[in-house]
C-alpha positions in Angstrom: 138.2 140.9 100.1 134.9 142.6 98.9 133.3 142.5 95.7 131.0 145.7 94.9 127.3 144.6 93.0 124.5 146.7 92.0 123.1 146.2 95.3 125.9 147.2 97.9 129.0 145.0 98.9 129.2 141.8 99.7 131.5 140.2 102.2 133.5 137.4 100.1 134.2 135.2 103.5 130.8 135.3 104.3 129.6 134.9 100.7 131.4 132.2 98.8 130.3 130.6 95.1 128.6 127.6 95.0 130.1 124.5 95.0 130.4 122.5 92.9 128.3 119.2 92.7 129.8 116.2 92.7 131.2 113.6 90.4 127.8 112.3 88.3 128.7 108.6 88.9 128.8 109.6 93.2 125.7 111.6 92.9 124.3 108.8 90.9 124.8 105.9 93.6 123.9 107.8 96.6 120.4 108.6 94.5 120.2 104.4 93.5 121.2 103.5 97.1 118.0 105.9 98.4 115.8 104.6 95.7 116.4 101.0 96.4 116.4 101.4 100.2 113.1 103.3 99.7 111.6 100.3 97.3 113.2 97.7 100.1 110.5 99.9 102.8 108.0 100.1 100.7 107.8 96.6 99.3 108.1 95.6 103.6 104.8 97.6 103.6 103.0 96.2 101.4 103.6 92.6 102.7 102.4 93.6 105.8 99.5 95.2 104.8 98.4 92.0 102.2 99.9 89.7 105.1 97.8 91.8 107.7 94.0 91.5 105.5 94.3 88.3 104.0 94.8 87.4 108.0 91.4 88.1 109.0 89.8 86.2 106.4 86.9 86.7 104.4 83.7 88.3 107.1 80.7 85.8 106.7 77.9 86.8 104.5 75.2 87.8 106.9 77.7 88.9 109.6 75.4 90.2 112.3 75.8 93.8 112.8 72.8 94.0 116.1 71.9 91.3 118.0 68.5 89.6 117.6 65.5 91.9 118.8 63.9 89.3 121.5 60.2 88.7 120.8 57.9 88.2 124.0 54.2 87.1 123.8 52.2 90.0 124.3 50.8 89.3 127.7 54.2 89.5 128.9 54.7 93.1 130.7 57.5 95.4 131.7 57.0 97.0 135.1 58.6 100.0 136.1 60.0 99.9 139.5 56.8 101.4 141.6 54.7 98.7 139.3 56.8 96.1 140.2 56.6 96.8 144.0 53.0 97.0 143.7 52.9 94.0 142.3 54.7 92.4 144.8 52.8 93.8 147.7 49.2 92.7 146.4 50.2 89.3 144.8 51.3 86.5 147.6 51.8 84.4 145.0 54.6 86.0 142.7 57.8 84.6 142.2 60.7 86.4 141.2 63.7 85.2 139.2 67.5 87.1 139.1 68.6 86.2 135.3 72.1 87.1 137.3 74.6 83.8 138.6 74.5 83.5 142.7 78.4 85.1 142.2 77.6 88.2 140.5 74.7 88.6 143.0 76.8 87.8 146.1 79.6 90.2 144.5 77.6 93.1 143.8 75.0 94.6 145.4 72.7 92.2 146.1 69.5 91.0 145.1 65.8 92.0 145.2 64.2 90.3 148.5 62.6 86.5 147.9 64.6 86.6 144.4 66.0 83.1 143.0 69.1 82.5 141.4 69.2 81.8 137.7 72.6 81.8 135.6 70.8 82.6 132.3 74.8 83.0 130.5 75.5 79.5 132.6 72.3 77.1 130.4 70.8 76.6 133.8 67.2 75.6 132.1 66.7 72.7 134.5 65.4 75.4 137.4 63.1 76.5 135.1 61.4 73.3 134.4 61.0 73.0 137.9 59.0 76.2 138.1 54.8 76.5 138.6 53.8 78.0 134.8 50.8 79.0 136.1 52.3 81.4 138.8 53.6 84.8 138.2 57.4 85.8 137.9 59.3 88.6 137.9 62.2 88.2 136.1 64.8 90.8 136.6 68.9 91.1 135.8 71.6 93.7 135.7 69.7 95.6 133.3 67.4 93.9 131.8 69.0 92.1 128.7 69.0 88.7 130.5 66.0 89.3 131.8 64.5 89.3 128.3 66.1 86.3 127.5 65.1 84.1 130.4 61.5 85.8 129.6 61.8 83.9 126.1 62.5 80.9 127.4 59.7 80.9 130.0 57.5 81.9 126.7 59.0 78.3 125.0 57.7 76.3 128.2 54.4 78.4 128.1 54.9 80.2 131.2 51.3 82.3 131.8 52.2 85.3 133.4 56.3 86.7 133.5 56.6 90.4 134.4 60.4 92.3 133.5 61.5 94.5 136.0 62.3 98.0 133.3 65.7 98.7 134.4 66.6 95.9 136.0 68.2 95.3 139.6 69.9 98.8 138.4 67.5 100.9 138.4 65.8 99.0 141.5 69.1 99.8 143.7 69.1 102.9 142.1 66.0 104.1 143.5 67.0 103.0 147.2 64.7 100.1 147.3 64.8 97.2 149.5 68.1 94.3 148.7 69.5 91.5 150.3 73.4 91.6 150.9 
């Protein structure tokens, strides 16, 4: 069957009315059924979300957001590597301190020649009591955080002269200089 319009034929097969929409009171429940379903999700959401941030808790008042710039006495000095050699050549007398444990030394790369073991992360303070405050140290790490650190504490027991290795045992294996394995 075709039906003729203003605007050419059309194929009634291909072309049927519209149907009709359904029954008001079926139309009705499927649109209820998807409302409440989507209040059902959305109310699971929420719970989550207020479960999820009451959770964590309320962040301190002065939450750190950096840690604490360490503060050396001025007569402390960084050394960059080539210092830090010279240093070593012309002063018999210097000790040197690895901030690292005796495992991370072991396990890595090594350790700077005549170097001595102290666990700055592991409290070992008593090797530093033991130590000649009048001598000079070197005090070297990873990379130089510990180094700091153990540099502080040497400053507490009035330590005279501590040097930091810039860069730490890094930049000192870096450079191809002398370690023990």
């Amino acid at each position: 069957m075709r039906t003729s319009t203003s605007s050419g034929n059309i194929d009634a097969k291909r072309f049927s009315p519209p149907q009709t929409p359904p029954p008001l009171s079926q139309s009705r429940s499927k649109r209820t059924s998807r409302t409440e379903a989507f209040q059902v999700v959305e109310g699971m959401v929420l719970g989550i979300f207020l479960a999820l941030l009451t959770a964590c808790g309320k962040p301190p008042e002065a939450a750190p957001t950096m840690p604490t710039p360490v503060v050396l006495p001025t007569h402390y000095k960084s050394l960059t590597i080539a210092e830090a050699e010279d240093l070593m050549r012309t002063n018999k007398r210097l000790g040197i301190i690895d901030a690292r444990g005796q495992d991370e030394m072991r396990a890595g790369d090594g350790w700077i020649p005549g170097a001595r073991p102290f666990n700055y992360l592991a409290g070992d303070d008593g090797l530093l009591t033991t130590l000649d405050r009048d001598q000079p140290w070197l005090v070297y790490c990873t990379i130089g955080g510990r180094a700091e650190l153990t540099a502080k504490e040497m400053a507490k027991l009035d330590f005279k002269q501590v040097y930091l290795l810039k860069g730490g045992f890094a930049a000192w294996h870096a450079q191809g200089k002398p370690v023990v394995k």
